[in-house]
C-alpha positions as CSV (number, residue, x, y, z in Angstrom):
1,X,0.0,0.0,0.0
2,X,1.4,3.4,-1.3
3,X,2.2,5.9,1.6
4,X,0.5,9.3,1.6
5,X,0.8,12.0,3.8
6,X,-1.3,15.5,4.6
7,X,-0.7,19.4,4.2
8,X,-2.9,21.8,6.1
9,X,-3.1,25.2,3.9
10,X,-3.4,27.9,6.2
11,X,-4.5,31.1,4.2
12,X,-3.2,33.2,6.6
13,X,0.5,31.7,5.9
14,X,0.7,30.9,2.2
15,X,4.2,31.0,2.4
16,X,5.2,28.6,5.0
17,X,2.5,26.0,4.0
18,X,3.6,26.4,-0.1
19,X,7.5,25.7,1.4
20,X,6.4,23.0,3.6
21,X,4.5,21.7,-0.3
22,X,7.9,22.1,-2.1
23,X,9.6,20.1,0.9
24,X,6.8,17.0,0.4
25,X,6.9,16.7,-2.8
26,X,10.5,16.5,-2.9
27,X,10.1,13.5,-0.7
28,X,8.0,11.9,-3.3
29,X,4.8,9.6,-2.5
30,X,1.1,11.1,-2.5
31,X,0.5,14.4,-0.5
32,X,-3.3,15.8,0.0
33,X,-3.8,19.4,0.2
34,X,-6.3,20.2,3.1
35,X,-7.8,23.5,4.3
36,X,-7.2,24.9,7.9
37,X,-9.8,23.5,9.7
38,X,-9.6,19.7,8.6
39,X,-9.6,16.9,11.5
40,X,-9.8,13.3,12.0
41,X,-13.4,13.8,11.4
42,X,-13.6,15.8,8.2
43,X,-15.0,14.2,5.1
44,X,-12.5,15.7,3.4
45,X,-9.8,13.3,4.6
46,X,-8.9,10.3,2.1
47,X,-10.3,7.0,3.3
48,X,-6.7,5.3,5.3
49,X,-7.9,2.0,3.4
50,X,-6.7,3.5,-0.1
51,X,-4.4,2.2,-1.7
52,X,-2.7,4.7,-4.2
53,X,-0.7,4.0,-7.1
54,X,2.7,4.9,-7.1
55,X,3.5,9.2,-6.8
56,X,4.6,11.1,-6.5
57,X,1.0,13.2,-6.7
58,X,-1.5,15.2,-4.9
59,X,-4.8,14.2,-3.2
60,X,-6.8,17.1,-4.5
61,X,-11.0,17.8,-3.8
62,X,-13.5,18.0,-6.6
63,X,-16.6,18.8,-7.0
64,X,-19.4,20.9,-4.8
65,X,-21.4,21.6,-8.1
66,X,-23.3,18.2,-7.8
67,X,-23.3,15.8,-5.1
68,X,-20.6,15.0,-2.4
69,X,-17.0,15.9,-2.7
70,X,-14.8,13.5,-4.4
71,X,-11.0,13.3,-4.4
72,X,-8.6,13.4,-7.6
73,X,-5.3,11.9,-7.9
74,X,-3.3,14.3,-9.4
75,X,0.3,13.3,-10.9
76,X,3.1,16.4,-10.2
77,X,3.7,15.4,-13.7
78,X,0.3,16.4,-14.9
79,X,0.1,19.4,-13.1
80,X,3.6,20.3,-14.9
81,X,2.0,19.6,-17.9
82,X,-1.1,22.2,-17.8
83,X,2.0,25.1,-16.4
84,X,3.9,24.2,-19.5
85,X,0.5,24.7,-21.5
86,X,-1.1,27.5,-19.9
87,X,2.6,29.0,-20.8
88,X,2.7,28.1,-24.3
89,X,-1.0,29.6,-24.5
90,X,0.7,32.8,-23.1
91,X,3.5,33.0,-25.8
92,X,0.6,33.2,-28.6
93,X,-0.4,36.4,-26.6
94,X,3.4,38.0,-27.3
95,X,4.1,37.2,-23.9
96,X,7.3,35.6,-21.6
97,X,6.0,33.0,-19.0
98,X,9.5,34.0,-17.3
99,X,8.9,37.8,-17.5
100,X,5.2,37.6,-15.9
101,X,4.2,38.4,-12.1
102,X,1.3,36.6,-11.2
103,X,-0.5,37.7,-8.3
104,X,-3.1,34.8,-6.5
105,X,-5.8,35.3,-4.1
106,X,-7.3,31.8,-4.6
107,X,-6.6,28.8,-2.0
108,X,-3.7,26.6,-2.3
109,X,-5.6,23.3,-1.3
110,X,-7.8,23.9,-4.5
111,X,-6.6,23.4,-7.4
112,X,-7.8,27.0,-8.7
113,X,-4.9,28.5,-6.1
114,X,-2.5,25.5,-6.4
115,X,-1.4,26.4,-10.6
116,X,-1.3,29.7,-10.4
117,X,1.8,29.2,-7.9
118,X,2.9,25.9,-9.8
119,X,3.0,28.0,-13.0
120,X,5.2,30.6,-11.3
121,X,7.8,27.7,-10.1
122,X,7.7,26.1,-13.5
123,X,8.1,29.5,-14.9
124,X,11.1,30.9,-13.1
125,X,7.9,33.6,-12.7
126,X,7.0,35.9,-9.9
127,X,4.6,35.1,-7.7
128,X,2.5,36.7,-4.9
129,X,-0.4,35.7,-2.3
130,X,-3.1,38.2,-1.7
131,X,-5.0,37.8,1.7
132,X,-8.4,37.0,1.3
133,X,-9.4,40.4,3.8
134,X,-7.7,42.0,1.2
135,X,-9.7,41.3,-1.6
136,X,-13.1,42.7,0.5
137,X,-11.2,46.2,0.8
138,X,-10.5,47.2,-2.7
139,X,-8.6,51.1,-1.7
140,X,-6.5,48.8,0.7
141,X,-5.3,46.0,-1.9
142,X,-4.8,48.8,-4.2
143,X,-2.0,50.6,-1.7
144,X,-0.8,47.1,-0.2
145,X,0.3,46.8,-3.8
146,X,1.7,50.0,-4.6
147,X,4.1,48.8,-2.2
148,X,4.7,45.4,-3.0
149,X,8.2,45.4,-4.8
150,X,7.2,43.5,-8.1
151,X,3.6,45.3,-8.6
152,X,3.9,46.9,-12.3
153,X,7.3,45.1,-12.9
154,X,6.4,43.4,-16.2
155,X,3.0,41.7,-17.3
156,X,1.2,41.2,-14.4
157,X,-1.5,38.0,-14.3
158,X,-4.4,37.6,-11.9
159,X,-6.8,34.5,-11.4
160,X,-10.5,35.3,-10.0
161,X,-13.7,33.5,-9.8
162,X,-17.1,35.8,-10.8
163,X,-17.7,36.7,-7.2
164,X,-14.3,38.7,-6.8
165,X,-14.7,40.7,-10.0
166,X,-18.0,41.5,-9.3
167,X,-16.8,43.0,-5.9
168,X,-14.1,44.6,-7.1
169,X,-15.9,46.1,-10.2
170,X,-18.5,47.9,-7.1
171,X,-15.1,50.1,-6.5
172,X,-13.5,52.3,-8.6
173,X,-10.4,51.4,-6.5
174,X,-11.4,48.0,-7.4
175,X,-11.2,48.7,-11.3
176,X,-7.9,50.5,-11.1
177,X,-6.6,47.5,-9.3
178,X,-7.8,45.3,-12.2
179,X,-6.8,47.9,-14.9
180,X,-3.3,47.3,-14.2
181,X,-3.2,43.4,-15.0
182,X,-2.3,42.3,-18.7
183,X,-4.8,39.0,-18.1
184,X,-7.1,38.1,-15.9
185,X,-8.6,34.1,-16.3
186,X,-11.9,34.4,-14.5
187,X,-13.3,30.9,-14.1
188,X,-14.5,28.0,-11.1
189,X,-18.3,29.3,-12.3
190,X,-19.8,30.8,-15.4
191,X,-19.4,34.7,-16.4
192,X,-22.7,36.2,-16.1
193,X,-23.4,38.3,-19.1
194,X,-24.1,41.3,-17.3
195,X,-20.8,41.2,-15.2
196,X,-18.8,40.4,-18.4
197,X,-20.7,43.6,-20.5
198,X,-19.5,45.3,-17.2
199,X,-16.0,44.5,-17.2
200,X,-15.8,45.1,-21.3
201,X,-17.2,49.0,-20.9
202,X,-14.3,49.0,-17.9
203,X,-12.1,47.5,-20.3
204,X,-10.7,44.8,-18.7
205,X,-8.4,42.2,-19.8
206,X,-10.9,39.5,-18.6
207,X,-9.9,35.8,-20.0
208,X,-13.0,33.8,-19.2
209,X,-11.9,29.8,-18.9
210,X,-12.4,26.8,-18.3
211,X,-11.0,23.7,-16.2
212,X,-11.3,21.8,-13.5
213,X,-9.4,19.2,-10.6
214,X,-9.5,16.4,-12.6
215,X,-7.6,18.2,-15.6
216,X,-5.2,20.0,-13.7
217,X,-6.8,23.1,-14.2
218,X,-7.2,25.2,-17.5
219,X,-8.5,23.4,-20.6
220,X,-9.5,26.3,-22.7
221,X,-9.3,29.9,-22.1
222,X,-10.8,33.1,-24.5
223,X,-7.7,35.5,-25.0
224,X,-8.7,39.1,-23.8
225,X,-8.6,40.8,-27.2
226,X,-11.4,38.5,-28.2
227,X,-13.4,39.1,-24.9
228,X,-13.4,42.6,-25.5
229,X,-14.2,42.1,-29.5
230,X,-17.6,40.8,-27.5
231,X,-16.8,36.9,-28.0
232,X,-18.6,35.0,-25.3
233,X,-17.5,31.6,-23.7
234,X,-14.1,30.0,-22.6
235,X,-12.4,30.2,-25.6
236,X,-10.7,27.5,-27.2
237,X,-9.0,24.7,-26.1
238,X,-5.1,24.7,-25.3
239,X,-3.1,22.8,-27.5
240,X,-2.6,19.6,-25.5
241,X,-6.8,19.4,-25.1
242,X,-9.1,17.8,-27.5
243,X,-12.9,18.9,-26.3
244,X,-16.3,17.7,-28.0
245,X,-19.6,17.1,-27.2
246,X,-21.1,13.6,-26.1
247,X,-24.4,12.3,-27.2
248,X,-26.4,14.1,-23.8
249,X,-25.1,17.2,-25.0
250,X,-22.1,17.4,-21.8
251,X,-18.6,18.0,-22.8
252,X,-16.3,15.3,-22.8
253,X,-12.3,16.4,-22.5
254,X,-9.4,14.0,-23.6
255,X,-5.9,15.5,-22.6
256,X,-2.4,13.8,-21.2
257,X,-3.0,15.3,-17.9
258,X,-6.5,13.7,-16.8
259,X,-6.0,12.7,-13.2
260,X,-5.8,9.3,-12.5
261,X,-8.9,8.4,-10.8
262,X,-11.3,9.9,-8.3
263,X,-11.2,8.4,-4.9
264,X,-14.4,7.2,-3.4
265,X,-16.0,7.7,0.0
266,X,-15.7,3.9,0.6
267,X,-12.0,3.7,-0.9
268,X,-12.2,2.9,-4.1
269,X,-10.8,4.0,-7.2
270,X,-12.9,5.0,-10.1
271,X,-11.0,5.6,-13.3
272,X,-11.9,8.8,-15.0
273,X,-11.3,8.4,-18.3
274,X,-13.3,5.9,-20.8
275,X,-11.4,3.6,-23.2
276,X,-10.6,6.1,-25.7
277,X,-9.7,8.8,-23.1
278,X,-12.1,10.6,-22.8
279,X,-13.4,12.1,-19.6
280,X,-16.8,13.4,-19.3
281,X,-17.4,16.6,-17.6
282,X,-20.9,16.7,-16.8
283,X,-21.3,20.1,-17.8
284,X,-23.6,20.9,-20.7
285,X,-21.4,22.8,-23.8
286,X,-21.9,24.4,-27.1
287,X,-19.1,24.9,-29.8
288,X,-19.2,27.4,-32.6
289,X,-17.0,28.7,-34.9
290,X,-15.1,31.7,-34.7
291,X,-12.5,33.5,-36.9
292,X,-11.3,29.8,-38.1
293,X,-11.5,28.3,-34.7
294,X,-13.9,26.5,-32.0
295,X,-14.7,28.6,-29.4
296,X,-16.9,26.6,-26.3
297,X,-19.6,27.9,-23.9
298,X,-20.6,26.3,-20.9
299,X,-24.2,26.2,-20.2
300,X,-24.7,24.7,-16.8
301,X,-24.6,21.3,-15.4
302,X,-26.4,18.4,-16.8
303,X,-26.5,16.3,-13.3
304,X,-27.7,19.7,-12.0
305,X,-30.8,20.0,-14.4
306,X,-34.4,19.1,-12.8
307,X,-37.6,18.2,-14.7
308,X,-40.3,20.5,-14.2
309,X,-44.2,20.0,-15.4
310,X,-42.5,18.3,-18.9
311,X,-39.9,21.1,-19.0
312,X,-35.8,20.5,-18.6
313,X,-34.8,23.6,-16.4
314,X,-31.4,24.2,-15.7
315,X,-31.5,26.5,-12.6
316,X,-27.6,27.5,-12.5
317,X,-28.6,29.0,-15.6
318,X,-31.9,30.7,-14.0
319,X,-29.5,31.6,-11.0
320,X,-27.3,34.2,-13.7
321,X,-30.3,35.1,-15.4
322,X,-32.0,36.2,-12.0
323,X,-28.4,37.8,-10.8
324,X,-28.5,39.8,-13.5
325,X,-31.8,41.4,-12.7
326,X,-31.0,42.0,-9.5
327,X,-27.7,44.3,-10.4
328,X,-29.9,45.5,-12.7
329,X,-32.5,46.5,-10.0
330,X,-29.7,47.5,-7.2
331,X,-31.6,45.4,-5.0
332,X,-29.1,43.9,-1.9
333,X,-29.2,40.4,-2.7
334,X,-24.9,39.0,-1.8
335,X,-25.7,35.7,-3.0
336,X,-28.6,33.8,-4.3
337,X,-29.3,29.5,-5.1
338,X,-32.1,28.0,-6.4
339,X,-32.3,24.1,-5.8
340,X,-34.9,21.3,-7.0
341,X,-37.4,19.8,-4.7
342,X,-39.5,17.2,-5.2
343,X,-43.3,17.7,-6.3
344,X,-46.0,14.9,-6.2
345,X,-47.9,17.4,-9.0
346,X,-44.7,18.5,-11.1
347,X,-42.4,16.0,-10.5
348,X,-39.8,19.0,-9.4
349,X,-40.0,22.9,-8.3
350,X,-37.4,25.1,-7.8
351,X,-36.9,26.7,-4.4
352,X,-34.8,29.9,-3.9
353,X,-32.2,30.4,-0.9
354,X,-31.3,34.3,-0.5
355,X,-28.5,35.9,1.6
356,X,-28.8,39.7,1.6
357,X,-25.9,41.8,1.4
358,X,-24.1,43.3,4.8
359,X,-26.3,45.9,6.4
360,X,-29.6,45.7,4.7
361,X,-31.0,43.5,7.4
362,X,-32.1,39.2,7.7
363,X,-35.8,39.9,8.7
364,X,-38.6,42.1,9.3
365,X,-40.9,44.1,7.1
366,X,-37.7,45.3,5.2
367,X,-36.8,41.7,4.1
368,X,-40.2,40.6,3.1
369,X,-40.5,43.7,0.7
370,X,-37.0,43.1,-0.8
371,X,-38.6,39.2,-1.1
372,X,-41.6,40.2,-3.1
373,X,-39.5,42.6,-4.9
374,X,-37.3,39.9,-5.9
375,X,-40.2,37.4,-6.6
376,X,-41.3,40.5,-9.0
377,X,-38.5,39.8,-10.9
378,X,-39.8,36.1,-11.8
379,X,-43.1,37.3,-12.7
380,X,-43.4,37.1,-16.8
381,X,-40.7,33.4,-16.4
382,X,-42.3,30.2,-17.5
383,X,-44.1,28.2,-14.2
384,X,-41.6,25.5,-14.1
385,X,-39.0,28.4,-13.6
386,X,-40.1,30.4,-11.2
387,X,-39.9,29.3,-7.7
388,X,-42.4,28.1,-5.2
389,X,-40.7,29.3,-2.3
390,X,-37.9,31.5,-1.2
391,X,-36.0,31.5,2.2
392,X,-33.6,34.0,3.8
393,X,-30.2,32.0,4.6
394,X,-27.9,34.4,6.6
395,X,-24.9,32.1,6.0
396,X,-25.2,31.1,1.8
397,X,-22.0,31.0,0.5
398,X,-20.0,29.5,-2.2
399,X,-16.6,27.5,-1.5
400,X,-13.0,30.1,-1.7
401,X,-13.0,28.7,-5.3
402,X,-16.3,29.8,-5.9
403,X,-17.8,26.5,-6.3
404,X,-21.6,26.2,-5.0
405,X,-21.9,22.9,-2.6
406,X,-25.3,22.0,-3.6
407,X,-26.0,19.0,-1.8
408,X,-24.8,20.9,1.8
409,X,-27.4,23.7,1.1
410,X,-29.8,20.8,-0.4
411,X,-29.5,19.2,3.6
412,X,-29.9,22.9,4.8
413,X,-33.1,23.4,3.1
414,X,-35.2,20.0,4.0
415,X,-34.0,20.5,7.7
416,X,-36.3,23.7,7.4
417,X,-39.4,21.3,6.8
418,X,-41.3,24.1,5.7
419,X,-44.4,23.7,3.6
420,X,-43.6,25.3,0.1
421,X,-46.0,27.7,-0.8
422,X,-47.9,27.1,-4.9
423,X,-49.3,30.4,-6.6
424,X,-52.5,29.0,-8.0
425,X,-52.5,29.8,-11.2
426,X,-49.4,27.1,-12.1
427,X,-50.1,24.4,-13.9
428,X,-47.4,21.9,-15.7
429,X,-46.2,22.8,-18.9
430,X,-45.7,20.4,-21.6
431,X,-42.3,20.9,-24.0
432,X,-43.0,20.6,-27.4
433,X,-40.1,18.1,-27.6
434,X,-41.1,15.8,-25.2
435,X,-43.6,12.8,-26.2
């Protein structure tokens, strides 16, 4: 049985816990990145009845979109791999991996904070942490990096997920910041259109992309001239990825840096890839054609989808669409999750979970009028995609990588019990499509 060992990433010490990294990997075997708070307990931990193949590698956590968290195996050889192709994806942009500063305020345990600093290693690049208070106070990251010795000293890149820029665009301290980066990869969850349109009038190098834990990150990325052309999606693929569509309509990746398998709760091993390699994603994608190349879009998750009155909805796709009415509407709404529950009548209804911003207040006649006036936003949206219910939840919150945990907040919401309310004017809705 294959030894493996454990690494606690504080986020208030980057430094020491990404030496103590560089010191266990040197040792060889299978390391697995945790957060601060893990314990004996935590079902993050890797099952002590695994038995790994031969490292060295990382133990890295997946998923949080759908269902439970999983564990990849992660090769140091494949994460090498996506560096050396993130970088050659940089050179078409006129730029020197070497020659970049790359600034991070992602965690390390996730794969979304780990490449960002292997790229820098593998670069002979700079690279520097940003503290997560930090990133609330946009005037205050702005002066901590006036005074940060590599800040403007050659290209600077920046990794975010859609929550960040949409703080920092609130501040025009926050849009500076941002103004001085030559790319910025925005990815862990989709752009919303409004955010993007945002960050185009702003001018911001955004590079909306695509990847995930058990690619080692980054399969396809849209280069910031073509984001600000107005291009929408990821981009395409980097030149080591092959990406198509599978018969359900999900996107299926084959690259040499698929991890190995996922480890299961029970400790198991389930292989990732089929037997032509491919690995399929679960997340619903488009191609198109653009200026001689495939550009993709991700659409939402297929394992996510419910089936409402006859009609597919895909409420991560509801979720932006409502977001975006919201900004629109200045109403205070910090986070927002619509999740399927069953329905003896519909088969499946959508119920909303709110958290309102800082300051405007969890209850009382103030919160019930920002409720209707968020149900108000729903009004003219098919029945099956408007929700039955809606609940304040003070403590909604995506993962630090911007990943929803939708089975957690799934628990959350039948521990309520709470009878769901049915306007009575719904009735189920047939889709043309269906027989």
């Amino acid at each position: 049985m294959t030894a493996w060992r454990q690494l606690r990433c504080d986020p208030q010490a980057f430094d020491q816990a990404a030496e103590r990294l560089t010191l266990e990997l040197a040792a060889g075997g299978w390391l697995q990145l945790l957060g601060p708070r893990a314990s004996a307990g935590d079902p993050e931990l890797v099952p002590r009845s695994v038995d790994l193949p031969p490292g060295p590698g990382l133990v890295l956590a997946s998923g949080g979109s759908s269902g439970g968290r999983q564990h990849c195996l992660q090769p140091i050889a494949h994460c090498d791999r996506s560096a050396a192709a993130t970088g050659r994806w940089l050179e078409t942009l006129g730029l020197t991996p070497s020659e970049v500063q790359i600034w991070n305020p992602l965690p390390l345990q996730h794969v979304s904070g780990l490449m960002p600093w292997w790229r820098a290693q593998q670069w002979g690049a700079g690279h520097g942490w940003l503290p997560p208070a930090l990133m609330k106070q946009p005037r205050a990251l702005l002066e901590w990096c006036h005074q940060q010795r590599r800040w403007r000293d050659g290209p600077m890149l920046l990794s975010l997920v859609p929550t960040q820029l949409a703080r920092l665009l609130k501040d025009p301290a926050g849009i500076e910041w941002l103004r001085a980066m030559t790319v910025i990869w925005v990815g862990g969850a989709a752009l919303p259109d409004d955010l993007a349109q945002r960050a185009r009038q702003a001018r911001l190098p955004l590079s909306p992309c695509y990847g995930a834990t058990e690619t080692a990150a980054m399969v396809a990325a849209q280069t910031p001239a073509a984001f600000l052309r107005g291009d929408d999606g990821c981009g395409a693929p980097l030149d080591d990825v092959e990406l198509r569509v599978d018969a359900q309509g999900g996107l299926a990746v084959r690259c040499p840096r698929l991890a190995l398998a996922r480890c299961q709760a029970d400790g198991s091993l389930e292989p990732l890839a089929d037997g032509g390699g491919w690995w399929r994603s679960g997340d619903l994608a488009t191609p198109r054609e653009l200026e001689g190349r495939v550009s993709w879009r991700i659409l939402g998750r297929l394992d996510g989808a419910i089936h409402s009155g006859g009609v597919t909805v895909f409420p991560e796709q509801l979720e932006l669409r409502l977001m975006a009415s919201v900004r629109a509407n200045q109403l205070p709404v910090q986070a927002l999750l619509l999740l399927g529950v069953r329905d003896p009548e519909w088969g499946e209804r959508l119920v909303a979970l709110v958290r309102w911003s800082p300051g405007s207040g969890d209850s009382g006649d103030g919160a019930m009028e920002r409720m209707r006036a968020l149900q108000a936003l729903v009004a003219d949206w098919l029945p099956a995609e408007r929700p039955i219910a809606w609940h304040g939840c003070p403590d909604l919150a995506p993962t630090a990588a911007g990943k929803w945990q939708r089975s957690r907040w799934q628990a959350w919401l039948q521990s309520l019990e709470a009878e769901q309310p049915r306007a009575c004017d719904d009735q189920p809705v047939r889709d043309g499509n269906q027989q």
